[in-house]
N, CA, C and O of each residue as an XYZ file, in Angstrom:
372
protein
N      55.110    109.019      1.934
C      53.694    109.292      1.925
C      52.941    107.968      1.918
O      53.033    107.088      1.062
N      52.140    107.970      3.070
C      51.230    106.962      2.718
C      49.394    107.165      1.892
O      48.838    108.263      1.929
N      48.872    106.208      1.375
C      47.487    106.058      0.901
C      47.396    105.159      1.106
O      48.130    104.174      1.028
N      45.406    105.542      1.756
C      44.609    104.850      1.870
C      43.713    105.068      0.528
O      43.490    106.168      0.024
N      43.254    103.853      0.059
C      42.554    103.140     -0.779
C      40.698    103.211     -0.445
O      40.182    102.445      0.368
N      39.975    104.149     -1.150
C      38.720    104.031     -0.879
C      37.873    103.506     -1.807
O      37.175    104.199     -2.548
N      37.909    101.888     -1.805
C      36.993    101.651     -3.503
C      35.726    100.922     -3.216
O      35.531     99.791     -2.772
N      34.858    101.944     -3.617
C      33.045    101.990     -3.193
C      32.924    101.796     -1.826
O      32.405    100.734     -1.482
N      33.260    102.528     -1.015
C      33.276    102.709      0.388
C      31.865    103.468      0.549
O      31.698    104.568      0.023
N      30.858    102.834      1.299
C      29.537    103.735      1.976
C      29.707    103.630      3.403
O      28.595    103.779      3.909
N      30.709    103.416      4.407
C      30.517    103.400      5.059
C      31.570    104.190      6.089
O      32.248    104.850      5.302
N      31.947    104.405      7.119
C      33.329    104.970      7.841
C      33.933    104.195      8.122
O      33.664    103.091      8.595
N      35.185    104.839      7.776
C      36.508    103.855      7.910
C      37.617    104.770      8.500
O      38.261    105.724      8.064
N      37.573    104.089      9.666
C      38.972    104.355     10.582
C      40.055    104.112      9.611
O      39.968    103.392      8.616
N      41.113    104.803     10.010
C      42.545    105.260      9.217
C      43.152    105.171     10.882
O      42.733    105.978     11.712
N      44.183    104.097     11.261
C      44.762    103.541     12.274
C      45.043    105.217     12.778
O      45.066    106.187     12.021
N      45.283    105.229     14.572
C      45.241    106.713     14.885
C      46.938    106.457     15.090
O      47.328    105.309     15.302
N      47.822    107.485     15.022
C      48.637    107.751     15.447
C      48.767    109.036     15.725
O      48.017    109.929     15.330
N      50.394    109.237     16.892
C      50.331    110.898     17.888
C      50.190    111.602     16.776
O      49.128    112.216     16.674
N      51.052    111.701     15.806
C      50.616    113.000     14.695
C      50.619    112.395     13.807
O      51.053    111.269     14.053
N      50.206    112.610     12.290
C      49.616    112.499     11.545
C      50.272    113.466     10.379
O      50.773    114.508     10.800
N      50.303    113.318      9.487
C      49.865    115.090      8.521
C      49.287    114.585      6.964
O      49.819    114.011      6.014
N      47.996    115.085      7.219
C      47.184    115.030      6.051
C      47.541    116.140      4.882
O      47.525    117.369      4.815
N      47.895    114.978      3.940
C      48.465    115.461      2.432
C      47.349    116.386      1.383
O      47.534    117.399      0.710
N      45.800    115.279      1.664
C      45.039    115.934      0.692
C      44.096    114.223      0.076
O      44.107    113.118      0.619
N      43.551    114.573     -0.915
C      42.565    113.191     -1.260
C      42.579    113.191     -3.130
O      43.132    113.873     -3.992
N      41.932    112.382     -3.119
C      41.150    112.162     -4.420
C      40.047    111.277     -4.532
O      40.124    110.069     -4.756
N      38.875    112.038     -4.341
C      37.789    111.281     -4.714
C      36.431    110.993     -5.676
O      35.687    111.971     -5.750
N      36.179    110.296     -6.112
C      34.989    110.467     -6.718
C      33.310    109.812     -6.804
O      33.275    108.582     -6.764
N      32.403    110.287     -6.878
C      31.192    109.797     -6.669
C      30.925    108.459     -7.658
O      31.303    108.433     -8.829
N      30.365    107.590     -7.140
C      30.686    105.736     -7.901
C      29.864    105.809     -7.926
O      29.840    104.934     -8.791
N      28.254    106.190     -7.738
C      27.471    105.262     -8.413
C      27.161    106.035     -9.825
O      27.131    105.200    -10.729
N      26.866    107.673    -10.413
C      26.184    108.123    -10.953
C      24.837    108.957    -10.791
O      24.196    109.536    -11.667
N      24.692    108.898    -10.000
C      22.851    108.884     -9.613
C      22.721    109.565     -8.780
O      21.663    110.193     -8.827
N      23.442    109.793     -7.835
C      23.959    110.362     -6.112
C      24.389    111.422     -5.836
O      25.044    111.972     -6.721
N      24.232    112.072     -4.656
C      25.332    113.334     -4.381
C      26.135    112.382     -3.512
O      25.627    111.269     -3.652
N      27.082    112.331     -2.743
C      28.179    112.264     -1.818
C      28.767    113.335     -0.792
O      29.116    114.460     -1.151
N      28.823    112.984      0.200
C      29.484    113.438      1.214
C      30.429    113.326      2.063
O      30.215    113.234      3.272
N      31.869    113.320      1.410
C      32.914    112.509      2.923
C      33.069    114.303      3.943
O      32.830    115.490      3.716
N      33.735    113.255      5.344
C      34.257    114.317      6.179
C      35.346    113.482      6.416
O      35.201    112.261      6.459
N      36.806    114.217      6.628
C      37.496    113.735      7.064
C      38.181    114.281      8.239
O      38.756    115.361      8.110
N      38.194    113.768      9.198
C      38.692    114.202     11.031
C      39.714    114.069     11.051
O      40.374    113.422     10.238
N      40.216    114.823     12.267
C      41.877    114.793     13.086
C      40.523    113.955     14.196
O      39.703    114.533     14.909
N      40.674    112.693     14.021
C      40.240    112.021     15.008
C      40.124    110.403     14.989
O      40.551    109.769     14.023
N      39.564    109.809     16.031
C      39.800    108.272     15.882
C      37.966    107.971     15.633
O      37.525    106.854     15.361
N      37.187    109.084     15.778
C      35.837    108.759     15.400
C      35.077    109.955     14.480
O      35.690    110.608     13.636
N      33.838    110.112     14.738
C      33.523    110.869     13.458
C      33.289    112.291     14.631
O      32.149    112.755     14.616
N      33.998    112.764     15.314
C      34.351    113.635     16.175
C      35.278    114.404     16.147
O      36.082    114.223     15.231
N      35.573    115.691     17.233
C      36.760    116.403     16.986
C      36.457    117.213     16.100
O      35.297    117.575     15.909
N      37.936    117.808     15.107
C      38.341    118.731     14.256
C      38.342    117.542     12.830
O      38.805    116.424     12.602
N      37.579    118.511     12.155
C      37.229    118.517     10.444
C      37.927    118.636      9.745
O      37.580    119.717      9.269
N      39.341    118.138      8.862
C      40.737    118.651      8.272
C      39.948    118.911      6.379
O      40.314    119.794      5.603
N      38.817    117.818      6.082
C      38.438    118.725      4.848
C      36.622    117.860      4.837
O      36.160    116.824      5.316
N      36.201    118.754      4.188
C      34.975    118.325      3.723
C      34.321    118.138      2.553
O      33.874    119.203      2.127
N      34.077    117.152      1.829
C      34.022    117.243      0.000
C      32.731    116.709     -0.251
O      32.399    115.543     -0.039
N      31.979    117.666     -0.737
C      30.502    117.250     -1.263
C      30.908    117.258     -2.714
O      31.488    118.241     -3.176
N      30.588    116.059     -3.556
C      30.478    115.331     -4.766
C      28.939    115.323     -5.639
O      27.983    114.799     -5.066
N      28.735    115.942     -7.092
C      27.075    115.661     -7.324
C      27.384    114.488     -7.472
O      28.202    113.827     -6.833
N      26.443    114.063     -8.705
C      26.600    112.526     -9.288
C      27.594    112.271    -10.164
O      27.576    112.881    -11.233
N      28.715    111.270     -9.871
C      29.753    110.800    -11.266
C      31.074    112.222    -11.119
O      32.093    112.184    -11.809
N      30.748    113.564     -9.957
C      31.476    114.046     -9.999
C      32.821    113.902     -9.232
O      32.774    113.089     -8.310
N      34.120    114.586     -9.446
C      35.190    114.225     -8.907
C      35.987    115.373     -8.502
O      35.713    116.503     -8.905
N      36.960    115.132     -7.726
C      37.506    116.081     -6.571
C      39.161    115.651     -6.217
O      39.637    114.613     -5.757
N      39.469    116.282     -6.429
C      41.314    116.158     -5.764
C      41.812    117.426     -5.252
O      41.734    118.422     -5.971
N      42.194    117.479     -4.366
C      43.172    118.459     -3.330
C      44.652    117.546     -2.935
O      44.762    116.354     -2.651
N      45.697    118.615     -3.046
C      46.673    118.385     -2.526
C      47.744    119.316     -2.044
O      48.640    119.832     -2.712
N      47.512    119.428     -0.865
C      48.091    120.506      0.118
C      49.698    120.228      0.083
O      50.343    119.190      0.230
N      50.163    121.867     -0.225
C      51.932    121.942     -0.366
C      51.924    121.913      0.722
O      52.891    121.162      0.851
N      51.499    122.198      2.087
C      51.690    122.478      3.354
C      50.234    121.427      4.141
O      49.049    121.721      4.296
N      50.829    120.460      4.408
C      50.356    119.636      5.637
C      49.418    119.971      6.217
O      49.639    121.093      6.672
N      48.180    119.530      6.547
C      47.050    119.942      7.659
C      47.693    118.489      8.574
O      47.749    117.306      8.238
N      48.191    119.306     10.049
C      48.449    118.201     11.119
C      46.960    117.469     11.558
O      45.851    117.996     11.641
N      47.327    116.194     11.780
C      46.294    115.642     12.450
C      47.192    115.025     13.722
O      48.117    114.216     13.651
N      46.559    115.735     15.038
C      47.192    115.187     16.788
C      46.401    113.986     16.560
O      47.211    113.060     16.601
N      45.552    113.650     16.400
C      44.769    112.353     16.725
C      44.694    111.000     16.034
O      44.655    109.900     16.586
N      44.680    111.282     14.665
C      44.385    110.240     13.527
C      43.735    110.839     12.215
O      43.264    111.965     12.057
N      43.799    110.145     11.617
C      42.744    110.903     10.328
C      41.521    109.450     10.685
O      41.737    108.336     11.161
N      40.505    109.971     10.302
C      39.130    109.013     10.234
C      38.247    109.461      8.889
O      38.010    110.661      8.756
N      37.758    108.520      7.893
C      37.475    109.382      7.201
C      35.607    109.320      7.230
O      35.678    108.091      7.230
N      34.537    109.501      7.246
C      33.316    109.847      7.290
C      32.632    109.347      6.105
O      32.854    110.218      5.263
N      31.847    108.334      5.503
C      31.343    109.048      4.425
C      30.270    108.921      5.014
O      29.823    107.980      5.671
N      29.846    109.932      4.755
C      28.363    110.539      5.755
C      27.032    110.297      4.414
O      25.983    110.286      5.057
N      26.768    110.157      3.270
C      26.063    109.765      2.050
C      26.791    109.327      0.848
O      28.006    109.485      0.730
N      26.088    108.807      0.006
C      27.164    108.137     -1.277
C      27.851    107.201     -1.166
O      28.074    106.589     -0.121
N      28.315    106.953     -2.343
C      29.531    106.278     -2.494
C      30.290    106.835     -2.909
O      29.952    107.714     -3.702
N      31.553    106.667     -2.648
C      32.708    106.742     -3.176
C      33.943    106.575     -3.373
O      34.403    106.701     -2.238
N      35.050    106.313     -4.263
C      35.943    105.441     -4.547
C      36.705    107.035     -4.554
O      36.112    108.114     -4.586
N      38.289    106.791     -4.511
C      39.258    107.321     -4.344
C      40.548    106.826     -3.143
O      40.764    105.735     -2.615
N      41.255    108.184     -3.016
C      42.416    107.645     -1.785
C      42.364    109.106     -0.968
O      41.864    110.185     -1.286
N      43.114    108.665      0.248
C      43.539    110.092      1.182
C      44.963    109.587      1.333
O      45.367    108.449      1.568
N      45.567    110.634      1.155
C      47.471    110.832      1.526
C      47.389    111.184      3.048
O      46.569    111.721      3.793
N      48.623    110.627      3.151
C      48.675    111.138      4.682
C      50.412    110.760      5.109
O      51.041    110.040      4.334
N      50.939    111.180      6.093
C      52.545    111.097      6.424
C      52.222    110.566      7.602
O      53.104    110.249      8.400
């Protein structure tokens, strides 16, 4: 299993694309306090394509999923943060 590392990330960050992928699941949480948050994370190499999860965060709140069964990604995982900040990781194979 690999992780990627998201610490106070406001911005999108490509996750290198390879042919398949399989998204494990995340853990994230809202860094500043004050904020809502929004990541998206794609089966894609941009903020396009298919949506594998979507996690709205209030302020200071936190979130973990971890799928017994794989969501494939054909394209890449990319992850979005579309508002907020936030620190955490995404698993991925």
């Amino acid at each position: 299993m690999r992780i990627i590392n998201l610490a106070g990330a406001s911005v999108a960050l490509p996750i290198a694309p390879a042919p398949v992928l399989y998204y494990r699941g995340f853990e994230l949480r809202e860094f500043t306090g004050t904020t809502t948050a929004l990541v998206r994370i794609w089966d894609a190499a941009s903020a396009t394509g298919k949506i594998l999860d979507e996690v709205s965060l209030a302020a200071n709140e936190s979130a973990r999923e971890n799928y017994g069964v794989a969501k494939l990604a054909l394209i890449g995982i990319y992850v979005e943060i579309v508002s907020g900040t936030v620190v955490g990781s995404i698993c991925f194979d």
